[in-house]
C-alpha positions as CSV (number, residue, x, y, z in Angstrom):
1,X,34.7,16.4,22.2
2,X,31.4,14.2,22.8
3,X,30.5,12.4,19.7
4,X,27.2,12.8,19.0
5,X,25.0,9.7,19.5
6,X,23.1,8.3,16.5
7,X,19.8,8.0,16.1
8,X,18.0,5.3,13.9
9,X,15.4,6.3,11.6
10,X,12.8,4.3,13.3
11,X,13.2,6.6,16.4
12,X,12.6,10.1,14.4
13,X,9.8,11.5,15.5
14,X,6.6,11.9,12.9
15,X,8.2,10.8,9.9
16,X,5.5,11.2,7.9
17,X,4.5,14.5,8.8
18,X,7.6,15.6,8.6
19,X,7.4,14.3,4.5
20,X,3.9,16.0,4.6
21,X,5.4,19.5,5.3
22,X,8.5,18.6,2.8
23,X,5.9,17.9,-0.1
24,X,3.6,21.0,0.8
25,X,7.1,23.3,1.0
26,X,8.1,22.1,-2.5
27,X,11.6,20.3,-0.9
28,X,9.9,17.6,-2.6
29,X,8.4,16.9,-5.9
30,X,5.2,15.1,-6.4
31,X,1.9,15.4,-8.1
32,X,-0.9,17.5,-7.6
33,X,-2.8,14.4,-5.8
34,X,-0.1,13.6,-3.4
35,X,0.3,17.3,-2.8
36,X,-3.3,17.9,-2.0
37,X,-2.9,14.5,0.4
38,X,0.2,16.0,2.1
39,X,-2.3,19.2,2.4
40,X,-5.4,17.3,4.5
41,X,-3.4,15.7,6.7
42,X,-1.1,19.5,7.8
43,X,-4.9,20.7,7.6
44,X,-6.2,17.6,9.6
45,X,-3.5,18.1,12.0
46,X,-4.7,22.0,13.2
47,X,-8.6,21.2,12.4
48,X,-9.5,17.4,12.8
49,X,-10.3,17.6,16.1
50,X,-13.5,20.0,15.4
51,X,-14.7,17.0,13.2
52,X,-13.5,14.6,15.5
53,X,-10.6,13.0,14.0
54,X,-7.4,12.5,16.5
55,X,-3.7,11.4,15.3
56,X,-1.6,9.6,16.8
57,X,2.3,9.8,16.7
58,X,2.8,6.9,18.3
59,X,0.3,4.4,16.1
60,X,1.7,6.0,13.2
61,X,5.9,5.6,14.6
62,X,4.5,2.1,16.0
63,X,3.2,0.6,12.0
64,X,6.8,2.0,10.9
65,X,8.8,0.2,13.3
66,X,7.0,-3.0,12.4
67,X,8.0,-2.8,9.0
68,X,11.4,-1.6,9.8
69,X,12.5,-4.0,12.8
70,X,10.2,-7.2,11.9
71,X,10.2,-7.1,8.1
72,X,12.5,-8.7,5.5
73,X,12.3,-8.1,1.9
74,X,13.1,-10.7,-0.9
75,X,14.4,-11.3,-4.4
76,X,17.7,-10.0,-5.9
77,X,19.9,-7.1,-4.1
78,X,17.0,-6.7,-1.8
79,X,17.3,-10.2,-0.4
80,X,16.9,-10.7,3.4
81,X,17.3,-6.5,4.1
82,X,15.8,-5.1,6.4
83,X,12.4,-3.2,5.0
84,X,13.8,0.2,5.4
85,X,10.7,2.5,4.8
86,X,11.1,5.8,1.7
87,X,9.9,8.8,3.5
88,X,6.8,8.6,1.3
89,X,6.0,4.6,2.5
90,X,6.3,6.4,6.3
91,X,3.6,9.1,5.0
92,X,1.1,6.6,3.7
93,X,1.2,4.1,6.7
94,X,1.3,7.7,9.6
95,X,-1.6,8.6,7.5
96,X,-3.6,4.7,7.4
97,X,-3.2,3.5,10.9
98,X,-2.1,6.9,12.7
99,X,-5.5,9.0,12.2
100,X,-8.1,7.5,14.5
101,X,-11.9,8.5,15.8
102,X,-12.5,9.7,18.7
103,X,-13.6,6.0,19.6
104,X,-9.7,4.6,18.9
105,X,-11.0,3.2,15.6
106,X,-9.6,3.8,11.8
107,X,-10.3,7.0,10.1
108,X,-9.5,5.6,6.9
109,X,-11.2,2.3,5.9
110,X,-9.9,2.5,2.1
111,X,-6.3,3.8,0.4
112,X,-5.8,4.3,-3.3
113,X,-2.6,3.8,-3.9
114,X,-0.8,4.1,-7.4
115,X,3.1,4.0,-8.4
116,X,5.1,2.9,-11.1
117,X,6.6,-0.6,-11.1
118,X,9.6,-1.4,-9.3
119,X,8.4,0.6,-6.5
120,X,7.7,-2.2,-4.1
121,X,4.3,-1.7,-4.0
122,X,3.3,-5.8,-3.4
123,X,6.2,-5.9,-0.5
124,X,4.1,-2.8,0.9
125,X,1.0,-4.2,0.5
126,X,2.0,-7.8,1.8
127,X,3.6,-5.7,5.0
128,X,0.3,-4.0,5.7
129,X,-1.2,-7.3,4.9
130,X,0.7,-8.7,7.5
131,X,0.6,-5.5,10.5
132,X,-2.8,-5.8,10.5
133,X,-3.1,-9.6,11.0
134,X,-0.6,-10.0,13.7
135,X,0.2,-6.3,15.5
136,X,-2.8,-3.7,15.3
137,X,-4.7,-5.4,18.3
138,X,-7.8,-6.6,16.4
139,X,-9.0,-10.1,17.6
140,X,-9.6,-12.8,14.5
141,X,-8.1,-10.4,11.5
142,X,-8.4,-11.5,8.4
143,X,-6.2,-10.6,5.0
144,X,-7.1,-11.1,1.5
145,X,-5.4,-10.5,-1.2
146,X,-7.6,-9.9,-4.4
147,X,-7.0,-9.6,-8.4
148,X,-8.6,-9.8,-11.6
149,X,-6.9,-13.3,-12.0
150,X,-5.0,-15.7,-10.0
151,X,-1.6,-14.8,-10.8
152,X,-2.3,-11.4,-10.3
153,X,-3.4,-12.3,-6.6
154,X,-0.3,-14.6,-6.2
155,X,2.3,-11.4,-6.7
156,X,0.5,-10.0,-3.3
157,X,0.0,-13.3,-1.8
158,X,3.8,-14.4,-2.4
159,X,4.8,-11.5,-1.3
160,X,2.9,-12.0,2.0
161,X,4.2,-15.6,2.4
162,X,7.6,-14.9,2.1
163,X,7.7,-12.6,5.1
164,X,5.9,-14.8,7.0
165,X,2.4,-14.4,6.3
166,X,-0.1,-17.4,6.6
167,X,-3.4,-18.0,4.5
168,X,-6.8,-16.3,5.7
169,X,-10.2,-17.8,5.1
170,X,-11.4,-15.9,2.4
171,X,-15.1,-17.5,2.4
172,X,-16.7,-14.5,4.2
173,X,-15.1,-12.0,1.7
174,X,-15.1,-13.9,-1.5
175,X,-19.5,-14.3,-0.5
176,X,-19.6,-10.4,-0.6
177,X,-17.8,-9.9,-3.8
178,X,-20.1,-12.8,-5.3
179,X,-23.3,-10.7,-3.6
180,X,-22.2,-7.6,-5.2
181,X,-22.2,-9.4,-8.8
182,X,-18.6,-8.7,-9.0
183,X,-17.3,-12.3,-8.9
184,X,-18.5,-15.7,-9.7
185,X,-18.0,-19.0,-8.2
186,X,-18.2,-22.2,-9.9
187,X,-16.7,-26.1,-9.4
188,X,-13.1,-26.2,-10.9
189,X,-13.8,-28.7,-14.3
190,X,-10.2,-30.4,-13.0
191,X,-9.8,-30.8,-9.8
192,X,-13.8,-31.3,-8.8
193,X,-13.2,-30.8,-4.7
194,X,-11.8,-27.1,-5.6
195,X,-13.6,-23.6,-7.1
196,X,-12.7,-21.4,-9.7
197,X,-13.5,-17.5,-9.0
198,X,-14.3,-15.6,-12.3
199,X,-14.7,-11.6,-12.9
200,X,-18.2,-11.0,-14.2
201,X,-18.6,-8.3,-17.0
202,X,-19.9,-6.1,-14.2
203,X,-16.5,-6.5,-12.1
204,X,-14.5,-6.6,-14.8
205,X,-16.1,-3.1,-15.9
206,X,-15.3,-1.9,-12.6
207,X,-11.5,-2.9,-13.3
208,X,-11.5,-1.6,-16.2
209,X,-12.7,2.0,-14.5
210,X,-9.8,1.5,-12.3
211,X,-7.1,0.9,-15.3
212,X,-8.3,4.2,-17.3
213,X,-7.8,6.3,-14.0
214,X,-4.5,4.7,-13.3
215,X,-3.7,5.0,-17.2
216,X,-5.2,8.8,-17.0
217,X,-3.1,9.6,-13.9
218,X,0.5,8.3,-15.5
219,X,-0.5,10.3,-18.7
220,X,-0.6,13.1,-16.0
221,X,2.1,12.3,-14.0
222,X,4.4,12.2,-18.0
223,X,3.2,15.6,-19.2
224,X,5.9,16.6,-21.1
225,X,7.3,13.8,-22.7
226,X,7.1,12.7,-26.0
227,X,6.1,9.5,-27.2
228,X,10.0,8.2,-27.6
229,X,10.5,9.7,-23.9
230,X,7.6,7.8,-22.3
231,X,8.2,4.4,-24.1
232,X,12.7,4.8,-23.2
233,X,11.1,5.8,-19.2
234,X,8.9,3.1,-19.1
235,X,11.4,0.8,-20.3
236,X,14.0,1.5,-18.5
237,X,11.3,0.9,-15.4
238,X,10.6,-2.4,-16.4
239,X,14.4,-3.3,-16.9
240,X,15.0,-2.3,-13.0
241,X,12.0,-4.4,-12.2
242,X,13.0,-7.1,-14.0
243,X,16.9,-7.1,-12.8
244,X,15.2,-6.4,-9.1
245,X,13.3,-9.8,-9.1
């Protein structure tokens, strides 16, 4: 008998469609959002090309196989593994850097993307971070990594620099954030060659924006539970994060 030769997941065809029609045929659980997301792109698929939109199996397989065969994660039982992607982190990057225009750029210039702690969403991020710097063919990339305060930023930014990422010039960007009012700029009181970046009340209103729909989405995402249920869930969350780091 011929045993069967084995295939590794980066070699599967599509992943992420292939989580897209799992979500859609209820295989999979998810929320009404990631449903309706799962939804566009199996829409996308049959009708984006009467709006122009084009997507590309192999861009999408090619981001996934970056993560997979280049990427190490760190901290705790993770340490030094290999960044072996859920089906659901395969979905999101198919989606980000497999859609295209018909001239070969992005489709999607933003992503909103919200989960629970301990999901590895700052690995993730960093690994984007980081594809887009060194391996999706655009000349001078630049990578910033942005937050309400410095520590914040640092999470994403260690992340980054632990597999392997180097420091962007942030001048250009940080200029736009000042220009939009959402930042501010001023001489650090301490250390007088270095600057201090503050959230004005108008960014910090924006932030705050961004915190009630995240809060309003986990209230949606725990119908159901009671109080006791949601504070022992989210505990318990917190406890794998913190034994994960």
């Amino acid at each position: 008998m011929t045993k069967r030769k084995r295939t590794s997941s980066s070699a599967i065809a599509d992943r992420g469609t292939t989580w897209a029609r799992d979500v859609v045929a209820g295989k999979v659980v998810a929320g009404p959002h990631v449903r309706n997301a799962c939804r566009r792109h199996l829409d996308d698929l049959d009708r984006g090309h009467e709006r122009g939109l084009v997507y590309s199996v192999e861009k999408a397989e090619r981001v996934c196989r970056f993560f997979e065969t280049k990427l190490r994660l760190n901290g705790g039982q993770f340490e030094g593994k290999p960044f072996l992607l859920h089906p659901s982190q395969a979905f999101k990057l198919s989606c980000l850097f497999g859609w295209l225009k018909l001239d070969g750029t992005r489709r999607f210039r933003r992503a909103f993307i919200e989960e629970g702690k301990g999901n590895g969403k700052s690995p993730f991020a960093a690994g984007v971070g980081l594809y887009g710097m060194m391996a999706d063919d655009e000349a001078g990339a630049e990578i910033y990594a942005i937050a309400a305060h410095r520590d914040q930023a640092k999470i994403l930014f260690n992340a980054g620099r632990l597999l392997g990422i180097k420091p962007a010039n942030m001048v250009a960007f940080i200029t736009e954030l000042i220009d939009a009012g959402l930042i501010v700029r001023d001489i650090d009181p301490i250390a007088r060659r270095a600057f201090t970046l503050t959230v004005t009340p108008h960014g910090a209103a924006l932030l705050d924006a961004c915190t009630q729909r995240l809060d309003s989405h986990e209230d949606e995402l725990l119908t159901g539970f009671t109080d006791v249920e949601k504070a022992t869930f989210l505990d318990f969350l917190n406890r794998v994060t913190r034994s994960a780091t």
